[in-house]
C-alpha positions as CSV (number, residue, x, y, z in Angstrom):
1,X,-18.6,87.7,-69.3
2,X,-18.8,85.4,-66.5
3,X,-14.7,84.9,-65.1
4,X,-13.8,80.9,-64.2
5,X,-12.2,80.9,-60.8
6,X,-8.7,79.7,-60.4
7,X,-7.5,78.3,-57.1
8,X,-4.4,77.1,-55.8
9,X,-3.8,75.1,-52.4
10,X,-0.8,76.2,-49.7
11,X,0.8,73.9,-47.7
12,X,2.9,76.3,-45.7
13,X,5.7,76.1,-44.0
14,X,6.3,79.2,-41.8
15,X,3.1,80.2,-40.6
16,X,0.7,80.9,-38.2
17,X,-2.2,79.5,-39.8
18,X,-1.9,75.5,-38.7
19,X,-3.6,74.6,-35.5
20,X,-0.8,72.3,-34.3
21,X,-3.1,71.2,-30.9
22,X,-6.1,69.3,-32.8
23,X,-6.5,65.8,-32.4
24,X,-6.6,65.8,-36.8
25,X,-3.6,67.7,-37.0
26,X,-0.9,65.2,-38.8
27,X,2.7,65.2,-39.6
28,X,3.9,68.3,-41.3
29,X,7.1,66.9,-42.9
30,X,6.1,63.4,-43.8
31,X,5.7,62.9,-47.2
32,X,2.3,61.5,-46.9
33,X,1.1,64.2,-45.8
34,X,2.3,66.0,-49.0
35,X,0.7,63.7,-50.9
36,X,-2.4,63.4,-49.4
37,X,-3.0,67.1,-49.8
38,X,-2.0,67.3,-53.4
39,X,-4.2,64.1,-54.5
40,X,-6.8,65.6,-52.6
41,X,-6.1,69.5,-54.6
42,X,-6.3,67.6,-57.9
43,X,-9.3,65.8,-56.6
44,X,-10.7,69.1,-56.7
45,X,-9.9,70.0,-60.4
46,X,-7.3,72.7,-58.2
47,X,-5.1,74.4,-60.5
48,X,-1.8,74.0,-58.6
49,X,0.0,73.2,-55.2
50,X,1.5,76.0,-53.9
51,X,5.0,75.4,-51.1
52,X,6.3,78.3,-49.1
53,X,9.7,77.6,-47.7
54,X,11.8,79.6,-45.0
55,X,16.1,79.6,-45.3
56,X,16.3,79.4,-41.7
57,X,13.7,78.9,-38.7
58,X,12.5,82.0,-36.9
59,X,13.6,82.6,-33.6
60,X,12.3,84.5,-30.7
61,X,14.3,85.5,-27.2
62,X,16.6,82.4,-28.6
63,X,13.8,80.1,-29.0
64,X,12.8,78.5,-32.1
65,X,9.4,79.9,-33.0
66,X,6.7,76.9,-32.5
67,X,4.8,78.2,-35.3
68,X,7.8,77.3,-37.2
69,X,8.3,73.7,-38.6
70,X,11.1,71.9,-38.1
71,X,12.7,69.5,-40.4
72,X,10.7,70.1,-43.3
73,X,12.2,68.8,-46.5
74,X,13.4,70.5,-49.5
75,X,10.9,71.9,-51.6
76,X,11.9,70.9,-55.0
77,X,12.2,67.8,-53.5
78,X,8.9,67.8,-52.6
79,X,7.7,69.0,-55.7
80,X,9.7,66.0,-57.4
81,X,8.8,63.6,-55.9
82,X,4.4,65.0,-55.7
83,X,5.5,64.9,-59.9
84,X,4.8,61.0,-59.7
85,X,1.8,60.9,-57.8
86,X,-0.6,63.1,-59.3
87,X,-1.0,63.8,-63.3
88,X,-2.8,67.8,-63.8
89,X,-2.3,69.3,-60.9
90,X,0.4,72.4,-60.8
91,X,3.4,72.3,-58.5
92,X,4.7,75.5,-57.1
93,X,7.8,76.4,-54.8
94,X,9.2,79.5,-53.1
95,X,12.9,79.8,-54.3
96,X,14.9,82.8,-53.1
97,X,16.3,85.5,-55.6
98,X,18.3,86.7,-53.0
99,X,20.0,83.8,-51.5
100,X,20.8,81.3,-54.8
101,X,22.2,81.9,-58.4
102,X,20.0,81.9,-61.5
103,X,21.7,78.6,-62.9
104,X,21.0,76.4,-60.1
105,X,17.0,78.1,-59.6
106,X,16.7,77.1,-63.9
107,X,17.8,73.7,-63.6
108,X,15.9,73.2,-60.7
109,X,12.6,74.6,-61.4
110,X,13.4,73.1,-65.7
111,X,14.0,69.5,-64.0
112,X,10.3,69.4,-62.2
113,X,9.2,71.0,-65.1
114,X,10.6,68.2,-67.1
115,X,9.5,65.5,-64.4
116,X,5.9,66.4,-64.3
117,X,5.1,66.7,-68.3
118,X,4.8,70.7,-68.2
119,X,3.4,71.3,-64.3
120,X,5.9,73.8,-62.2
121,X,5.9,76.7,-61.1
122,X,8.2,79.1,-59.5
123,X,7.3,81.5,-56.6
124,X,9.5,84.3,-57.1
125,X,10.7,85.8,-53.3
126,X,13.1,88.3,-52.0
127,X,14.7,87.3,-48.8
128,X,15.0,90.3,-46.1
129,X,17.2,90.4,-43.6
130,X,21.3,89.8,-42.4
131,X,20.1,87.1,-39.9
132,X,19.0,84.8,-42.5
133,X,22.0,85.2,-44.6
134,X,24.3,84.5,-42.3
135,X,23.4,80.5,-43.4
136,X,24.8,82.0,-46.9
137,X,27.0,83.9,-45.6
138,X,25.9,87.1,-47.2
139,X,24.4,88.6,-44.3
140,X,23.1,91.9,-44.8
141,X,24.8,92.4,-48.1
142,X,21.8,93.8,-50.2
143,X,19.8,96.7,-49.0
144,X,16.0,96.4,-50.2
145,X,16.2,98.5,-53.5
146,X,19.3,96.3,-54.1
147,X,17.1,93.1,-53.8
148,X,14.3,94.1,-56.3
149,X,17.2,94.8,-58.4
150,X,18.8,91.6,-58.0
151,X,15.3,89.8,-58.4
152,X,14.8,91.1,-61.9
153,X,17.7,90.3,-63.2
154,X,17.4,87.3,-62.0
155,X,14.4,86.4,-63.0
156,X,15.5,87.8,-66.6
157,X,18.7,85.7,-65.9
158,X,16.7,82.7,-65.6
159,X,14.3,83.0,-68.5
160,X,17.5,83.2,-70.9
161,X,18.4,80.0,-69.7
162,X,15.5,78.6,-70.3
163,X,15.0,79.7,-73.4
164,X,18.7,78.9,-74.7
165,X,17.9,75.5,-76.0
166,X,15.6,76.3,-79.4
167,X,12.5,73.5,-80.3
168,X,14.0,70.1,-81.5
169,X,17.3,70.6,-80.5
170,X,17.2,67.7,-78.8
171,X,17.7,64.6,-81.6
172,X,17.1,61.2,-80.9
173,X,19.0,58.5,-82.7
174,X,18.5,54.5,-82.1
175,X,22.0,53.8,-83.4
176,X,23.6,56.8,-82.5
177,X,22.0,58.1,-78.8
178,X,20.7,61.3,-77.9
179,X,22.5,64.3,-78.9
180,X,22.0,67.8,-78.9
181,X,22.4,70.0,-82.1
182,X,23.1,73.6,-81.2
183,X,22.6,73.2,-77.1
184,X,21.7,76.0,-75.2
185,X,24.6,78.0,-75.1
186,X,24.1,81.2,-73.2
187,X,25.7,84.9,-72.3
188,X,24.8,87.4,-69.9
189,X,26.3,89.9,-68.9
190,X,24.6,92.7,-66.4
191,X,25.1,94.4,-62.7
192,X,24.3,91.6,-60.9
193,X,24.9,88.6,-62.9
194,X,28.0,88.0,-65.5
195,X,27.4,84.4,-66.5
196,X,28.0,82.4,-69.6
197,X,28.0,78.8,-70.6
198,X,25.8,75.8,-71.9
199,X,22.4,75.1,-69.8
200,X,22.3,71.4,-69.3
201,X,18.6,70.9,-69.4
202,X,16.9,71.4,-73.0
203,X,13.5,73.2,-73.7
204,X,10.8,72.2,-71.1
205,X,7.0,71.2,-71.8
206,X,5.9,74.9,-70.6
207,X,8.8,76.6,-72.5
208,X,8.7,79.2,-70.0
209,X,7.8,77.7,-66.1
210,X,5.0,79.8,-64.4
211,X,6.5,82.7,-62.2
212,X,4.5,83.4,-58.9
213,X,5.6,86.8,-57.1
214,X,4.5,87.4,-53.7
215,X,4.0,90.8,-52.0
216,X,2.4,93.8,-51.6
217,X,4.8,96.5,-51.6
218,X,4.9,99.0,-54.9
219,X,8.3,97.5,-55.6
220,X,6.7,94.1,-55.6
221,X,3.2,95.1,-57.9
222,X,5.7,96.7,-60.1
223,X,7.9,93.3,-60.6
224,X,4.8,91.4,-61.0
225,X,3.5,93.7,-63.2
226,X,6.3,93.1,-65.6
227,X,7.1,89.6,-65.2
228,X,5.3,87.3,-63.1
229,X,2.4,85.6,-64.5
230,X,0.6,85.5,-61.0
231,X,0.6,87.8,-58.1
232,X,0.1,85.8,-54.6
233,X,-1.3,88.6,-51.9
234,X,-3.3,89.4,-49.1
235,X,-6.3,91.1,-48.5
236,X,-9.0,91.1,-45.9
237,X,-11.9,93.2,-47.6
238,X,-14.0,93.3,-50.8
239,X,-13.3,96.7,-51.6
240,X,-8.9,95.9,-50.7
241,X,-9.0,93.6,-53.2
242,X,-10.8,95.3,-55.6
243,X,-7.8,98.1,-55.1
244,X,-5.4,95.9,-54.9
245,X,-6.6,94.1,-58.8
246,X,-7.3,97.3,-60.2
247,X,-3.9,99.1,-59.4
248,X,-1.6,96.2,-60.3
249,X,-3.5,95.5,-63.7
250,X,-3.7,98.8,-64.7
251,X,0.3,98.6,-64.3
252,X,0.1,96.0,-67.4
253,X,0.2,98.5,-70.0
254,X,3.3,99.9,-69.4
255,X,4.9,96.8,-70.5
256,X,3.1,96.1,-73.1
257,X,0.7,93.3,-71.1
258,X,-2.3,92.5,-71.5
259,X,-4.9,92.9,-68.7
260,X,-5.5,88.8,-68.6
261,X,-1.7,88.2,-68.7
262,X,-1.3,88.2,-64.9
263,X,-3.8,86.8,-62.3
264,X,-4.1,88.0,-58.5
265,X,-4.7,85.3,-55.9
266,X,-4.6,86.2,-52.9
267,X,-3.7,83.7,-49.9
268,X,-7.6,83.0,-47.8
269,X,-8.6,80.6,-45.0
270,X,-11.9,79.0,-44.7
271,X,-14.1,77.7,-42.2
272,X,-17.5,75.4,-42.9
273,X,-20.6,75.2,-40.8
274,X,-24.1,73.4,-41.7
275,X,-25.2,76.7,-40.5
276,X,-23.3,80.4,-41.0
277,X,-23.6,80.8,-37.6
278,X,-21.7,77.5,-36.2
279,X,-19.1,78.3,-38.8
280,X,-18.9,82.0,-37.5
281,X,-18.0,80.3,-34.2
282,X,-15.9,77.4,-35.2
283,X,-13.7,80.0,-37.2
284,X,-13.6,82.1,-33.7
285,X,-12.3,78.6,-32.0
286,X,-9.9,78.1,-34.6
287,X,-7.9,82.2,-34.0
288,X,-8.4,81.1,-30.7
289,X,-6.4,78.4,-31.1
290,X,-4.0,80.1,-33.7
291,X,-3.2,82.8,-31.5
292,X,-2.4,81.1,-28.0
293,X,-1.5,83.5,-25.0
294,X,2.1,83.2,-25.5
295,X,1.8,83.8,-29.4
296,X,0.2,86.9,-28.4
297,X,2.9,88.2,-26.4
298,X,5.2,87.1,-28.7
299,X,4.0,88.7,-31.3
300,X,3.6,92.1,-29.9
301,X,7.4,91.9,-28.1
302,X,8.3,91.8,-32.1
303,X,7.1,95.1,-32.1
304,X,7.7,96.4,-28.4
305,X,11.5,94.7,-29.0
306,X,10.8,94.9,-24.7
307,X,10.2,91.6,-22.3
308,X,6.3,91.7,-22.1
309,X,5.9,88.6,-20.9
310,X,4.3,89.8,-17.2
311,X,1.1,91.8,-19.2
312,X,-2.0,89.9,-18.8
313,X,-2.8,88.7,-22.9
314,X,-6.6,89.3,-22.1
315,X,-5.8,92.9,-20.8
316,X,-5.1,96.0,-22.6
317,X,-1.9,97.2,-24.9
318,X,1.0,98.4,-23.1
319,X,1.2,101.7,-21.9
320,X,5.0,102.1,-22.3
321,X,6.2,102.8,-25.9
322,X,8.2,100.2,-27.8
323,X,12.2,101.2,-28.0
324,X,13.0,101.2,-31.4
325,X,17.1,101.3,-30.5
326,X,17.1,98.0,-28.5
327,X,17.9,94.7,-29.7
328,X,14.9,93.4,-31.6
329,X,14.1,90.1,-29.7
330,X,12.7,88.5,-33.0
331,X,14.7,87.0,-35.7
332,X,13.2,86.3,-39.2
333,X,9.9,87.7,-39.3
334,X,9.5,90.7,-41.7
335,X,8.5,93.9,-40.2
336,X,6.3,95.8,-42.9
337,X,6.1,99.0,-40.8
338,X,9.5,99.7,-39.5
339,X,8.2,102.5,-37.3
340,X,7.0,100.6,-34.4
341,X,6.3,103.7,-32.6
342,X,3.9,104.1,-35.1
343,X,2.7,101.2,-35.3
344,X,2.2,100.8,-32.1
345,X,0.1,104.3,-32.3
346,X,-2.0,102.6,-35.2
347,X,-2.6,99.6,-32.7
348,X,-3.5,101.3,-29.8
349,X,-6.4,103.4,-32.2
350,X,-7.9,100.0,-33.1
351,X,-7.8,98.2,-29.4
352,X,-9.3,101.0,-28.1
353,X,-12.2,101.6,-30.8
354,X,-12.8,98.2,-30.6
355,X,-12.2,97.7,-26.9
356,X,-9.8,94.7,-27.8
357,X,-7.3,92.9,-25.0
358,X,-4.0,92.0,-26.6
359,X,-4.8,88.7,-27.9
360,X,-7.9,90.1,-29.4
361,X,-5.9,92.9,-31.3
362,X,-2.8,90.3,-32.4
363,X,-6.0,88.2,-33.9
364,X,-7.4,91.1,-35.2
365,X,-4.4,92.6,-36.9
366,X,-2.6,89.2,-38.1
367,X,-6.3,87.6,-39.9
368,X,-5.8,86.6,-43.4
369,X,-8.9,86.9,-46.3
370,X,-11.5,84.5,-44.4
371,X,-14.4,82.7,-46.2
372,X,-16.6,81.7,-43.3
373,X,-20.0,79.6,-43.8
374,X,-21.6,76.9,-45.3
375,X,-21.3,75.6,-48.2
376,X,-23.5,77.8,-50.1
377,X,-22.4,80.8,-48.5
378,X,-18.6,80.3,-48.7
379,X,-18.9,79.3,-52.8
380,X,-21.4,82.6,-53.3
381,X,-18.8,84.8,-51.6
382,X,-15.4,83.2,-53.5
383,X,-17.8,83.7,-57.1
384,X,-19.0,87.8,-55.8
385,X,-14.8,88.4,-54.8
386,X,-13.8,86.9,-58.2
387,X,-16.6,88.2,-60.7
388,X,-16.4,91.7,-58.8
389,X,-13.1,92.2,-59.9
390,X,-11.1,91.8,-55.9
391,X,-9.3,88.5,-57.7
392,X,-9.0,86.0,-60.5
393,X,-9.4,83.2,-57.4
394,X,-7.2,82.3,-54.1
395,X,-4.7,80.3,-52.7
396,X,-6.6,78.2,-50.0
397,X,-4.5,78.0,-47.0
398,X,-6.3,75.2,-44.7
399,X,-5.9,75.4,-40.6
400,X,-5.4,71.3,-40.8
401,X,-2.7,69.2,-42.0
402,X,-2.9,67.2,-44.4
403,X,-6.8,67.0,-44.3
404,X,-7.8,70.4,-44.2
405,X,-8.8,70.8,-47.9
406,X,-10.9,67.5,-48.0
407,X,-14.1,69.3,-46.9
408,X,-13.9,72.0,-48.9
409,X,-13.1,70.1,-52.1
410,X,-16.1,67.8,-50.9
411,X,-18.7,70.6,-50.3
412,X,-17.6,73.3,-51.7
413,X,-16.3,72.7,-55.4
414,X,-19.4,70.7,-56.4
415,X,-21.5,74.5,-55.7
416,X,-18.8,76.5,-57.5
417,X,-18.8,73.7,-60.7
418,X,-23.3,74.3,-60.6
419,X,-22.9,77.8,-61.1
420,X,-20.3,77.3,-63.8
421,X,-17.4,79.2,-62.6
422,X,-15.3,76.3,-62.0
423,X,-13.9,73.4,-64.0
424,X,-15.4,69.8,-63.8
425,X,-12.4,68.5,-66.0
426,X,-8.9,69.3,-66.8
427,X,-8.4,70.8,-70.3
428,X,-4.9,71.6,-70.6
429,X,-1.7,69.4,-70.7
430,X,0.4,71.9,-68.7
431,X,0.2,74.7,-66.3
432,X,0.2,77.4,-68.2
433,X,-2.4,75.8,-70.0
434,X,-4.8,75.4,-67.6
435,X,-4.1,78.9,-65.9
436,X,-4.5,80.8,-69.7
């Protein structure tokens, strides 16, 4: 049976995917620019807009990180407000587990809910490290067991809520008002959360928001497995993101899911061409550009946690080991290998199979799932990855800002809607809906 593609677009906010130096680059805080990628994802028939959000900018030798952007607004703000200008398209948000309290992420993620007729969705994350709590002041309070732990609960927390207020509840009377019969009263009591009360908000469109988890760790395929509806990840090969689907759905079972109940979109860039071969080298351009000499060197003191500053980015790796006991010179980005030694090991193996200088390797090492061709060639390869089984369809992460997405909604959908794999039309009044 032939699978219809789902896909999502990211407008991120701590990344290292935006070219910030082209001339079509625009504002990435202005609300127009919000708007004109989400018009331009429903445009596409895109199942939802997808907002990553960081609790404090990333710092590096005491310098705010310039992949980092500054000043961006609140994302359920954004998503509020994206609620009155567009009428199918999903809205998604990254809301932290760690760093907020269950009532305050329901009523949030219940009032866009609310606003849009049934659209959001809530992008379930765990936040890492003491340095970012300090703005909460919970700084390093929850080891990373602790956190999954938290998270569930949580997530469990917030669903209760939600589901506290019972269908028509709500009762509208002319000469009376609005009251509620029976409003959701709740009670939970558990480790990490003893709360009770009345929710404020009654039953949404959706019922039950979409949950998004991102992440790739077992913990994380395990909490997706038994809660989240989809799994946002990262993987650079056909045959990784078949292993990636296959071991996370196979997970399903054990609480009693269904294999369809959860869909796996990975994040993926793309670069067009009128030929595969111009595209080949605009996408080489564009890492080019991503990874600039001193993002480079940046990047590899977060591993080094050593002044590198004086090594030539086109030469080779280091030859002195990082020091794991210094001071690591890098503030807010996760480390998913904590042994840098070995990691720096794993690095050197690949620079010098590959004869790759230091920027070479960082752009080797930090690439994201790339769909690079024309047309033709990019929508073939998004239908093999899905019908194959390495995803039920992606997140598009464009390198431009705000008009990154225009081209391939122009080009690319039309291909994907011929070979009937992708809707022409909206079906469904809500997210959930359209997703299931």
């Amino acid at each position: 049976m032939t699978k219809q593609i789902k896909l999502a677009a990211h407008f991120p906010g701590v990344n290292n995917t935006t070219v910030w130096s082209d001339p079509a680059s625009g504002s990435q805080i202005d609300f127009a620019s919000f708007e004109h990628l989400a018009r331009t994802a429903e445009r596409g028939k895109f199942d939802f807009l997808f907002l990553a959000e960081g609790l404090r900018l990333r710092e590096h030798a005491g310098k705010i990180l310039d992949s980092d952007v500054v000043g961006r607004p609140n994302t359920t703000t954004v998503l509020a407000a994206l609620s009155a200008v567009t009428t199918h398209l999903g809205l998604a948000g990254t809301l932290s587990s760690t760093f907020n309290e269950p009532y305050e992420v329901a009523r949030q993620v219940a009032s866009i809910d609310h606003l849009s007729g049934g659209r959001a969705a809530w992008n379930v994350v765990t936040s890492p490290d003491a340095w970012t709590g300090k703005n909460f002041r919970r700084g390093g309070f929850l080891k990373r067991e602790d956190r999954y732990a938290r998270a569930e609960e949580f997530l469990a927390t917030v669903r209760e809520l939600w589901d506290s207020w019972q269908p028509g509840t709500l009762v509208g009377d002319k000469e009376n008002g609005v009251f509620a019969r029976d409003p959701g009263k709740f009670v939970h009591s558990g480790q990490q959360f003893d709360i009770h009360g009345e929710f404020t908000l009654p039953r949404t469109p959706q019922g039950q928001p979409i949950v998004i988890q991102a992440g790739d760790s077992d913990e994380g395929r395990e909490f997706a497995a038994k809660a989240a509806d989809v799994i946002f990840s990262r993987h650079g090969t056909l045959e990784d993101g078949q292993a990636f689907f296959h071991d996370v759905k196979r997970r399903l079972a054990a609480y009693g899911r269904e294999y369809g109940e959860l869909l796996i979109m990975p994040a993926a860039t793309f670069v067009l061409g009128d030929t595969d071969a111009e595209a080949e080298e605009h996408a080489r351009q564009i890492r080019l550009q991503q990874v600039r000499p001193a993002t480079a060197i940046q990047f590899l003191e977060q591993v080094w946690s050593r002044d590198l500053s004086d090594y030539d980015v086109d030469g080779p790796l280091p030859e002195v080991d990082p020091d794991p006991d210094a001071e690591p010179l890098t503030w807010g980005r996760v480390r998913h290998e904590k042994d840098q030694l070995a990691l720096a090991r794993k690095w050197r193996a690949i620079a010098e199979e590959k004869k790759l200088s230091i920027r070479e390797l960082v752009i080797e090492v930090t690439a994201r799932q790339q769909f690079v061709g024309t047309p033709s060639t990019v929508a073939s390869t998004i239908d093999e990855y899905v019908q194959s089984d390495a995803a039920d369809g992606f997140v598009l992460v464009p390198h431009l800002t705000p008009t990154g997405l225009d081209a391939f909604v122009e080009k690319v959908v039309p291909l994907l809607q011929e070979r009937g794999v992708f809707r022409t039309e909206y079906t469904g009044t809500t997210l959930r809906e359209q997703l299931f």
